[in-house]
C-alpha positions in Angstrom: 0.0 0.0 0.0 1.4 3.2 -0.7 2.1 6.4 1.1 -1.3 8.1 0.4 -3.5 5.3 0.2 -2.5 4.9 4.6 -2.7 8.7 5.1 -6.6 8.3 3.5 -7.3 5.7 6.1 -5.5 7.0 9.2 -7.7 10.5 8.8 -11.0 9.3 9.6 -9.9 7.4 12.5 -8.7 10.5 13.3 -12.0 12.5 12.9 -14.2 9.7 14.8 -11.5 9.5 18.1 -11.9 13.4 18.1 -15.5 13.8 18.1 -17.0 13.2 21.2 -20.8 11.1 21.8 -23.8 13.6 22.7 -23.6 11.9 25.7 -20.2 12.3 26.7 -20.4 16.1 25.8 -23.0 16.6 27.8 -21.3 14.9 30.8 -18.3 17.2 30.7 -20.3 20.4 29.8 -20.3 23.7 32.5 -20.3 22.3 36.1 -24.2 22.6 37.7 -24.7 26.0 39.4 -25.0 26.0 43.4 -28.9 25.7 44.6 -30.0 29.3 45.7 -31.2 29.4 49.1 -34.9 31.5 49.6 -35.3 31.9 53.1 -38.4 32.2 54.1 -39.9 35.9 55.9 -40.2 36.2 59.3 -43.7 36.2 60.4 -44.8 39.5 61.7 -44.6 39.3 65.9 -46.1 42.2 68.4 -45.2 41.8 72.0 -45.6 43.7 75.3 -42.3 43.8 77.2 -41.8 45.1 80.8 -39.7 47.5 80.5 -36.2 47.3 82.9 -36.0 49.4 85.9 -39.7 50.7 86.2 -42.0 50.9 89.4 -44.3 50.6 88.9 -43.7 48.5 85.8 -43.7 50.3 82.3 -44.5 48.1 79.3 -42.9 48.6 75.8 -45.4 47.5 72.3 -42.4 46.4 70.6 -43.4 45.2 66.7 -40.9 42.8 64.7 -40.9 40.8 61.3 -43.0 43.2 59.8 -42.7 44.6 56.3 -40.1 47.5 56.0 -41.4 51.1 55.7 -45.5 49.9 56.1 -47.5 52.0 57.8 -48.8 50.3 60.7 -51.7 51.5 63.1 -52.1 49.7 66.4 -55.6 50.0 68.3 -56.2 48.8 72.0 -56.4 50.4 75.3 -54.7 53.6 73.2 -53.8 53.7 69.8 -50.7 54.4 68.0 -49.8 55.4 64.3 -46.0 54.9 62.8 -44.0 53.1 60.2 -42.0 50.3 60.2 -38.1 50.6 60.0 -36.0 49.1 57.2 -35.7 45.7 59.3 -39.5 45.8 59.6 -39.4 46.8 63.5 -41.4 49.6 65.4 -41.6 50.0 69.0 -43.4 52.1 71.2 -42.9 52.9 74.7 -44.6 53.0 78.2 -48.0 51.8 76.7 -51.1 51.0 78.9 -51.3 46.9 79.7 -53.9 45.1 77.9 -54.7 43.7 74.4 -53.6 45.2 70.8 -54.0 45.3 67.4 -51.8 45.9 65.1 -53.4 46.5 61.5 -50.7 47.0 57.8 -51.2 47.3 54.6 -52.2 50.2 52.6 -53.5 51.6 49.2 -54.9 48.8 47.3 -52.8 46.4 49.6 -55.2 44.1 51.4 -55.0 44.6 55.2 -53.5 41.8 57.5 -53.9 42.4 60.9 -51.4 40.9 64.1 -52.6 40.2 67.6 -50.8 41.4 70.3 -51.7 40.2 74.1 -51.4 41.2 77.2 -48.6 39.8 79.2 -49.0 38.9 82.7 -49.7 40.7 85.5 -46.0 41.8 87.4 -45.4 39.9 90.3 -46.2 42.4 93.4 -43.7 43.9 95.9 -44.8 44.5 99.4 -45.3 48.1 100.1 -42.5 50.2 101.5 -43.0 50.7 105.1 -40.6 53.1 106.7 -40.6 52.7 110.1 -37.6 54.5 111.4 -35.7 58.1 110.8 -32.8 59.5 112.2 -30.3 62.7 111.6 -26.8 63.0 113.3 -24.3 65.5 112.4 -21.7 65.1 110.0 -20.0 68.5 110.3 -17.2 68.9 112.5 -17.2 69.7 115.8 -14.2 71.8 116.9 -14.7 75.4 117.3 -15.5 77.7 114.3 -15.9 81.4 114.2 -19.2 82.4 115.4 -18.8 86.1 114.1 -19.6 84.9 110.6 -22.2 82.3 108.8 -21.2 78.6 109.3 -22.2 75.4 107.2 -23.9 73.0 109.2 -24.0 69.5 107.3 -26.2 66.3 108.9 -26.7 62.8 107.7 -29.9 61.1 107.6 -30.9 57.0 107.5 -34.3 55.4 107.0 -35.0 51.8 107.6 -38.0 49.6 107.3 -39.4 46.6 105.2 -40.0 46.2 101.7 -39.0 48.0 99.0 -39.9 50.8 96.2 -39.7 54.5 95.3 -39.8 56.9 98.8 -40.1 60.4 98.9 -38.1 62.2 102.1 -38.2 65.8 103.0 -35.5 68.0 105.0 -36.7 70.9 107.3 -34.8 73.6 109.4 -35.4 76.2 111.6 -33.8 78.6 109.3 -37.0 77.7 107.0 -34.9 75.8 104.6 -36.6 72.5 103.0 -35.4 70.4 100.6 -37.9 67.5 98.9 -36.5 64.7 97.3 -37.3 61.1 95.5 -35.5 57.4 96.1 -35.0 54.2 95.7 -35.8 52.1 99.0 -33.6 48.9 98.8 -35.2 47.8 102.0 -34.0 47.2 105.8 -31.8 50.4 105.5 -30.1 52.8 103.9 -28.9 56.7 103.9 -30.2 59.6 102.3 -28.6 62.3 100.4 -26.9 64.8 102.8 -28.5 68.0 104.0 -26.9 71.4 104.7 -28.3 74.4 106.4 -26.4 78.0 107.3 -26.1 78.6 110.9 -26.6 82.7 111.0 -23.3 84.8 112.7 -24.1 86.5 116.0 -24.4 89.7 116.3 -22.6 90.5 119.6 -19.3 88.3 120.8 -21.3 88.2 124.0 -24.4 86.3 122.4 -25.6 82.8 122.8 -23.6 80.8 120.2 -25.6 80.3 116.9 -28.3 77.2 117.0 -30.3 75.3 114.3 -32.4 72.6 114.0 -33.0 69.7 111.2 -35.6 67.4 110.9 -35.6 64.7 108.5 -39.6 63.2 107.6 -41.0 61.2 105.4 -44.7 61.8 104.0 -47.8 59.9 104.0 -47.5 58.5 100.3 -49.2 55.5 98.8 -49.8 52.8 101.2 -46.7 54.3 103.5 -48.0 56.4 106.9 -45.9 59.7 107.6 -43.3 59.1 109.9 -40.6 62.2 111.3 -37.1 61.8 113.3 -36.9 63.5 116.3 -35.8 67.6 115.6 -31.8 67.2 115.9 -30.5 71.2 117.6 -26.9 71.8 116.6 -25.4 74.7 118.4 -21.8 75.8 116.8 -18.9 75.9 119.4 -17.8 79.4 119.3 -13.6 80.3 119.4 
């Protein structure tokens, strides 16, 4: 055989070893893409939290899941109007207790409308009941010059049972009076201090300058008023 007749023959073994089956073609064609992942909305959720550090107990309508910027309108004891952040959440603070409902949609949108219940009622403290007051002197007590006005400074403590929000008042016989508001841990604690100006005597020969303080606490709530005995503090004169 000569030199072209095995060239004739050798090219379409060529051609048929190149060419590939459909099947085969198929098989090594583009790589499958990765499966998208839909993950699915979060269903729309209204609660009523108690709201930290309250007493009495505040509660919070706190709205999540929802669609971003919807209008929402929320009926119930009081009703509230707003619109939902970007991550579908509104909140609303120091709300009445009870049952709402929380209606969205808008426009041609059809309405869908969330419950939103009442929590439970907070467990209840026992009532604050100061039973005790008492003042002592916190300024020093070495002699000072009478001939012009002096600071006189007192500490006061209340004790009793329970525990809750208490408000004190400071008196003086100079007519000062100072009101304030605090937290009763129970058992006992102090109160903020209390200063009053003891007046300069007029003559060196005078009585050495006196004032008293008082430290009371107010009828209030289920609390009775209760008073510490009047403390007299009478500067030692150089």
């Amino acid at each position: 055989m000569n030199r072209h007749r095995r060239l004739a023959l050798v090219a379409p073994l060529l051609a048929s070893s190149i060419a590939l089956p459909p099947a085969v073609a198929t098989a090594q064609g583009p790589p499958d893409r990765m499966p998208v992942s839909h993950t699915a909305p979060l269903a729309p959720v209204c609660t009523l939290k108690a709201a930290p550090g309250t007493d009495p107990v505040e509660f919070d309508l706190v709205l999540t899941g929802f669609k971003p910027g919807d209008p929402v309108k929320i009926t119930g004891p009081k009703e509230y109007n707003g619109v939902t952040s970007p991550q579908g959440a509104f909140d609303e603070e120091n709300v009445p207790r009870g049952n709402y409902t929380v209606t969205t949609g808008q426009g041609g949108a059809p309405q869908q409308k969330t419950g939103c219940e009442k929590p439970p009622r907070p467990p209840v403290t026992p009532p604050t009941g100061i039973t005790e007051a008492t003042v002592e002197l916190d300024s020093p007590t070495f002699s000072v010059n009478c001939n012009v006005p002096h600071e006189v400074r007192v500490d006061g403590t209340l004790k009793g049972s329970g525990s809750g929000t208490v408000k004190y008042v400071w008196t003086s016989g100079t007519g000062k009076r100072t009101e304030k508001t605090m937290r009763f841990p129970g058992f006992s604690t102090r109160v903020d201090e209390f200063s009053v100006t003891a007046p300069a005597r007029t003559r060196p020969q005078d009585p050495a300058p006196t004032v008293t303080v008082q430290l009371s606490v107010p009828k209030q709530g289920g609390q009775g008023a209760i008073s510490s005995e009047v403390l007299p503090v009478t500067l030692k004169c150089q």
